[in-house]
N, C-alpha and C positions, 0 to 999 in steps of 0.2 A: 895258451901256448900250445904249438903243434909240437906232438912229443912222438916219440917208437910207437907207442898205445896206435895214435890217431892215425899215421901212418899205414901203419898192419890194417888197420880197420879200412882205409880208403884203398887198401890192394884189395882187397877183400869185393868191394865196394866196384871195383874196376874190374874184375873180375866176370861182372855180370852189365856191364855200363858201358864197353866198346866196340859192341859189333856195330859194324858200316852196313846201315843199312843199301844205299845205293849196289853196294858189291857183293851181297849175301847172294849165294845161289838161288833163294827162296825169289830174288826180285827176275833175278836172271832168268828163270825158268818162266816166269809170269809174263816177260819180255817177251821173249821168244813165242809164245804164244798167240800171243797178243797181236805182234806185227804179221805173222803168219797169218790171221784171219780165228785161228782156234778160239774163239770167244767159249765156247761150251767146254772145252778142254781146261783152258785155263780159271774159268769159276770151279769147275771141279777140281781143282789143284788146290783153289786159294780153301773151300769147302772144307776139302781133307784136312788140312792147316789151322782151321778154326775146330776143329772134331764137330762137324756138321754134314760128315759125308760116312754113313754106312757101308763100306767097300764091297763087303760080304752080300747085303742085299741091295746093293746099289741103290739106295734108298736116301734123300735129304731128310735132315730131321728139320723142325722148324728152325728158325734163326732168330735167333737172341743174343741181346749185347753181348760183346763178349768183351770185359773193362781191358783198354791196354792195344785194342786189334782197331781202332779204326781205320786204322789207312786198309787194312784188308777188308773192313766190310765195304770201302770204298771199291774197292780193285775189283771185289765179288759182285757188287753191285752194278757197274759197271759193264762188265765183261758179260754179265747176264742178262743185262739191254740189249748188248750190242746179239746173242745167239737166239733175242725173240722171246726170252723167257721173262714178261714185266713185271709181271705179279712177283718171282723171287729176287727181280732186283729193287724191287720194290721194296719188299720185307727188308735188304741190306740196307740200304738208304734210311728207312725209317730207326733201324738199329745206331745209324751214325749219328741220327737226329737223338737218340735217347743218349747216346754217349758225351754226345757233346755239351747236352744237359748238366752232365755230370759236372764236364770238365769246367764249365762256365762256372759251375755251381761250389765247387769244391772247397772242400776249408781251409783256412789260413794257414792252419797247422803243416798241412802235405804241402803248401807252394812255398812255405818258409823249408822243409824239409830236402823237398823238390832241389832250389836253389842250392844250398847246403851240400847238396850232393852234386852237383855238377859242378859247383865251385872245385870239390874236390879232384873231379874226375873228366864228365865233358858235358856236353847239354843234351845228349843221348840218356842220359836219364832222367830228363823232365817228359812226363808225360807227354805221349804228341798231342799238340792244338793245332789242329788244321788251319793255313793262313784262311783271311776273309774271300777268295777267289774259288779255293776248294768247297769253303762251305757256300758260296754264293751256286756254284755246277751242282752240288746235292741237292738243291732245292730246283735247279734249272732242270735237269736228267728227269727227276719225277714229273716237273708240270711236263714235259713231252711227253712223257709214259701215258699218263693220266689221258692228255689231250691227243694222243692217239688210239685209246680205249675208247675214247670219245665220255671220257668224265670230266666236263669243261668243269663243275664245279671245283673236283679236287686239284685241277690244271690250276684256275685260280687263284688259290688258295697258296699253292706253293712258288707260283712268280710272283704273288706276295711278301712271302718269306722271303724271294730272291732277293727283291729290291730290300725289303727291311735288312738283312743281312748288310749289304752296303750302306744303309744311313749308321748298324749298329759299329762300320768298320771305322767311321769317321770319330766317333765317340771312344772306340778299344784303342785308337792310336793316339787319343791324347793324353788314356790311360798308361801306355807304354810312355809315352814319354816323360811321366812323371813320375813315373818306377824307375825310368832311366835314370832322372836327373837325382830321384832318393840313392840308388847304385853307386851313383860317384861320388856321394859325400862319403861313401866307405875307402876311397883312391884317394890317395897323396897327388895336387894335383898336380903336380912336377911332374911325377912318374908317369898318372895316366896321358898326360897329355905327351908326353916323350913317345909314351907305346902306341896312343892312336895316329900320331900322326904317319909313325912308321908304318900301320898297317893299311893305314890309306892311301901310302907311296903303291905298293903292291895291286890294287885296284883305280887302276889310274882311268877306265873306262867309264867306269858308271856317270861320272862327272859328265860325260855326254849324253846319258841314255835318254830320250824324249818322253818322259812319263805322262802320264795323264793325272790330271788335278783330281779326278773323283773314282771312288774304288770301285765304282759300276762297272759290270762287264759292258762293254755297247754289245756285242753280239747276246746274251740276255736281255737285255732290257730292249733289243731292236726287235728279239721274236715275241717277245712281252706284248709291245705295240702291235704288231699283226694280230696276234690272238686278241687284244681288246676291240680290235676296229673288225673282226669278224664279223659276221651278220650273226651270231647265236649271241656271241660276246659283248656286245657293243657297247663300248665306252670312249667314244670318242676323244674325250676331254684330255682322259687320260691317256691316252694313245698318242695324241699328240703332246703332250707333254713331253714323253718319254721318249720319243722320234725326234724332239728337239734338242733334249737331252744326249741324244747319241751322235747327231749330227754337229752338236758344240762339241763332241772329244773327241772324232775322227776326222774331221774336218768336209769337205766336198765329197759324195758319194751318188755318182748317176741314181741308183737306187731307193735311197735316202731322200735324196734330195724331189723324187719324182713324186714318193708315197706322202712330205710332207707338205708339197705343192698341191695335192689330193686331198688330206683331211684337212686342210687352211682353208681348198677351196669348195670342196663339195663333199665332207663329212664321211668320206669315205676312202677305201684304198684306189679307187680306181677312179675315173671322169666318167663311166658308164658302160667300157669293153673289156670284159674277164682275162685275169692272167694270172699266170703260175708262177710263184715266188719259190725259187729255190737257194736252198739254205744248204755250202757243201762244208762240213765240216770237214778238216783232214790234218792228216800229221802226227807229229807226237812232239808236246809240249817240250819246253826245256825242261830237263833235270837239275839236280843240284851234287855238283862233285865236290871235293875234299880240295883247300888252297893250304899249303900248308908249309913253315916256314921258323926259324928260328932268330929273335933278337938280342942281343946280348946289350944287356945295361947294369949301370950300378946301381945296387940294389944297399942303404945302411953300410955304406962306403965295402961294398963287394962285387965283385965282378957277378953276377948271375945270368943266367938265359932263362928267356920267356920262350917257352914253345909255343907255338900260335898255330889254329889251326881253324880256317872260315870258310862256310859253305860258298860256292859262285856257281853261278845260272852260266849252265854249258848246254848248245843247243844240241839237240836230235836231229840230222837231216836223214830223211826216208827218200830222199828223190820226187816225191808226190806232188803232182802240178794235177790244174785240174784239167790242163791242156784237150787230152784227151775225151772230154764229157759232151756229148754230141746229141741233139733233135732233129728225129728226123736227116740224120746225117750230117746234118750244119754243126761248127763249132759254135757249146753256148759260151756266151762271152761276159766271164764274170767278173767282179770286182772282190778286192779285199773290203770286210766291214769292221775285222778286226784281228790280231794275233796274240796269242798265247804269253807271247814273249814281252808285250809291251803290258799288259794287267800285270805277269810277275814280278816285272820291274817296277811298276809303280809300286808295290807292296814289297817288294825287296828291298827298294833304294827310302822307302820308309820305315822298314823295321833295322838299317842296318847299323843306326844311330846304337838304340839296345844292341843288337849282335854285339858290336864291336865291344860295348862298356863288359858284356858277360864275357865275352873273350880275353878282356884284361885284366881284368879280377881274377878267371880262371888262372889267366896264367900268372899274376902276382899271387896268388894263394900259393901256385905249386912255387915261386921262389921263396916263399917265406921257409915252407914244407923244406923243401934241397938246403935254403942255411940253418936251416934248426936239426935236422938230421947230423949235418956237418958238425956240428956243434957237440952234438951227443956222442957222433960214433965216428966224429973223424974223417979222414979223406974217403973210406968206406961207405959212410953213411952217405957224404956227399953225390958220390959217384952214385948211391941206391937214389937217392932222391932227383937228380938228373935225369936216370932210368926209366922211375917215372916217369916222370913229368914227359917225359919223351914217349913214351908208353902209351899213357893215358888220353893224349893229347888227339881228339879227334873232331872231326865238325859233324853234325846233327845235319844229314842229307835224306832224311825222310822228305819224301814227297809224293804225292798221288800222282801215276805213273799214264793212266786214261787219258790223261786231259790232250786237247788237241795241238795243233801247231799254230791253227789258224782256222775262221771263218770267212767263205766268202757268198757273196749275194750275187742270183741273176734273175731277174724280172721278163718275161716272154709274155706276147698276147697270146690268151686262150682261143685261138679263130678254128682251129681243128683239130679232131683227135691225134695224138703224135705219141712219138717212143722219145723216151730220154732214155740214152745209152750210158753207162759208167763202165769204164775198164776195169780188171784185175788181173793180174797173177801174168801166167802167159797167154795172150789172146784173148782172155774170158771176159763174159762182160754180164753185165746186172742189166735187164732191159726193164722198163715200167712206163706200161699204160696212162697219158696224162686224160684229163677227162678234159672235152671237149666244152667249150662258153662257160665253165665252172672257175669263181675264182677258187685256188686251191695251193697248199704251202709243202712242198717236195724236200724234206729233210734228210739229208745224209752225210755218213757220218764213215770215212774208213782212214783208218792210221796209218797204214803204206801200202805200197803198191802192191804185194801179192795179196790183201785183204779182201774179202767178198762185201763189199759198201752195204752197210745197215741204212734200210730206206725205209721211210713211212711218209705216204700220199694222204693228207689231212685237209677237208677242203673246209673255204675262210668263209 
């Protein structure tokens, strides 16, 4: 029975369980950085945050897990690519790789506890588990890093891990689903069923969203394919596997479709004349805001409200076309190979089955909590237990804040030495030398418009 005790304890409990991520100055500050171009400003921000930054001797100290901060060693990691320094975004990434160790690993005891506690309060206090698409970019971020240091082994190794990541996503989500379906044998199903469908009225969109059937990135697994059909790399077989793979979830792609016309027919990227594959990352992924809403049902013949409160995918627009990206003064002329937007929906509109059953439970725990309160201490207690529940009532909008909008592809013959131009800020522009009868993979990466584009010339 929920009594005064259990109550006091779950304020207590709340207390330290609803800050909004998405809205903390701490995200905002990172923001703003970020889209600016400050890649070395804002690692040093996230740095000082983790107590990894010396102020007095300006000095980094090594980086080590820190339990609890992975979305920050992500954002450090990150932002520390994108200012040229790989080796310390390196060291973050591999911190995320030990953390998530953890998380995977962790014991019954904390995810019984875990749960237990955001029943009470919200799912801001379950540990963050980065979705499969986050962790699938940690593993993607290092093989570029690697493979533009020119360490094809440890590049490897880690679009390895990228793809294993997505076969391990298809396996976690059958795991979730029968976590789910154990969840609702705790729901009266009368109720749950009253409460999900009203919260489904509310997201009447998703019902439309064009998901993809596999949690693969295509924009991973299509840079994957280029680095194995390289001439250091060569693994054709699997190269074109995986070019096939990406061309069944994005469907027709001049580019695509040119490279897999090439290893079907002659074992390689090209028919025998050099060209430059460029790869324009750009944007800033959608984030996750707070939907948030109140239902009033009978509750043990009582009138009660469910506060409800659920994360939704709200895009970023920066303005950023790639309109502007020019050779030799020609506009180049690219295609999308993939967006940000449609990976999180497929993982969205797949995990939102569980979302919605912990959002019910949540908020049938805090109705029991508001009439047992009532119960003890009268229209008083009622009214504290309401308070609550109103209170506490928040959606879990952590999310890694780097990731892009979108990936697009442009393929040029190598016939002459030439400039590829990129825009920024006002006027400014990024120039880089393409090397001439070289095939070779021109990667860039810039989040809005005033940003100076992170570029690396890697040849195939």
């Amino acid at each position: 029975m929920i009594t005064l005790r259990t109550f006091l304890l779950a304020t207590s409990i709340f207390a330290t369980g609803c800050a909004s991520y998405s809205n903390s100055s701490f995200v905002n500050q990172i923001d703003t950085h970020y889209s600016a171009g400050q890649f070395e400003q804002s690692a040093l921000y996230i740095e000082k945050k983790l107590g990894l930054y010396e102020e007095a001797e300006q000095t980094l100290k090594p980086v080590a897990p820190n339990a609890g901060d992975v979305l920050m060693h992500l954002e450090a990691g990150e932002n520390w690519r994108l200012s040229g320094n790989l080796e310390r975004s390196i060291a973050h990434y591999d911190a995320v790789e030990e953390l998530l160790k953890t998380e995977d690993t962790e014991g019954v005891g904390k995810k019984v506890a875990e749960g237990a506690g955001s029943a009470l309060v919200n799912d801001t206090l379950r540990s963050y588990d980065p979705a499969s698409s986050e962790r699938i970019l940690t593993n993607y971020y290092k093989a570029m890093s690697f493979w533009a240091q020119g360490n094809a082994d440890f590049a490897r190794v880690e679009f390895n891990r990228a793809n294993e990541r997505a076969r391990i996503a298809v396996e976690d989500n059958a795991d979730k689903i029968a976590e789910q379906q154990e969840e609702e044998t705790k729901l009266d199903d009368k109720e749950r069923s009253k409460l999900t469908s009203k919260i489904e009225e509310k997201f009447p969109s998703m019902a439309n969203w064009a998901v993809f059937e596999d949690f693969l990135n295509p924009a991973v697994a299509y840079t994957n394919a280029l680095f194995l059909a390289s001439s250091s790399n060569s693994d054709i077989s699997k190269a074109q596997d995986l070019m096939v793979r990406v061309r069944g979830m994005i469907g027709e792609n001049p580019v695509v479709d040119n490279d897999l016309t090439n290893l079907s027919n002659y074992s390689r990227l090209t028919n025998g004349a050099p060209a430059w594959w460029i790869i324009y990352e750009s944007g800033l992924s959608p984030t996750l805001t707070e939907k948030s809403f109140a239902i009033p049902f009978i509750w043990s013949g009582n009138l009660i409200t469910a506060n409800i409160a659920l994360p939704e995918l709200t895009p970023r627009w920066t303005g950023l076309t790639t309109n502007g990206v020019t050779l030799n003064g020609s506009a180049v002329n690219f295609s999308t190979l993939a967006t940000m937007e449609r990976v999180l929906q497929t993982e969205f509109k797949t995990r939102w089955p569980a979302t919605v059953t912990r959002a019910v439970i949540t908020a049938t725990t805090k109705a029991v909590l508001q009439q047992q309160m009532g119960k003890e201490l009268g229209i008083l207690g009622n009214l504290a237990g309401l308070a609550y529940s109103a209170a506490t009532t928040t959606a879990d909008t952590r999310t890694w804040r780097s990731m892009p909008e979108a990936w697009h592809v442009a393929k040029l013959p190598a016939t002459q030495l030439s400039t590829l131009r990129i825009p920024y800020g006002l006027g400014l522009f990024s120039d880089v030398e393409l090397p001439n009868n070289t095939n070779a993979l021109v990667y860039i990466k810039q989040p809005a418009p005033n940003a100076k584009p992170y570029i690396e010339v890697i040849q195939l």
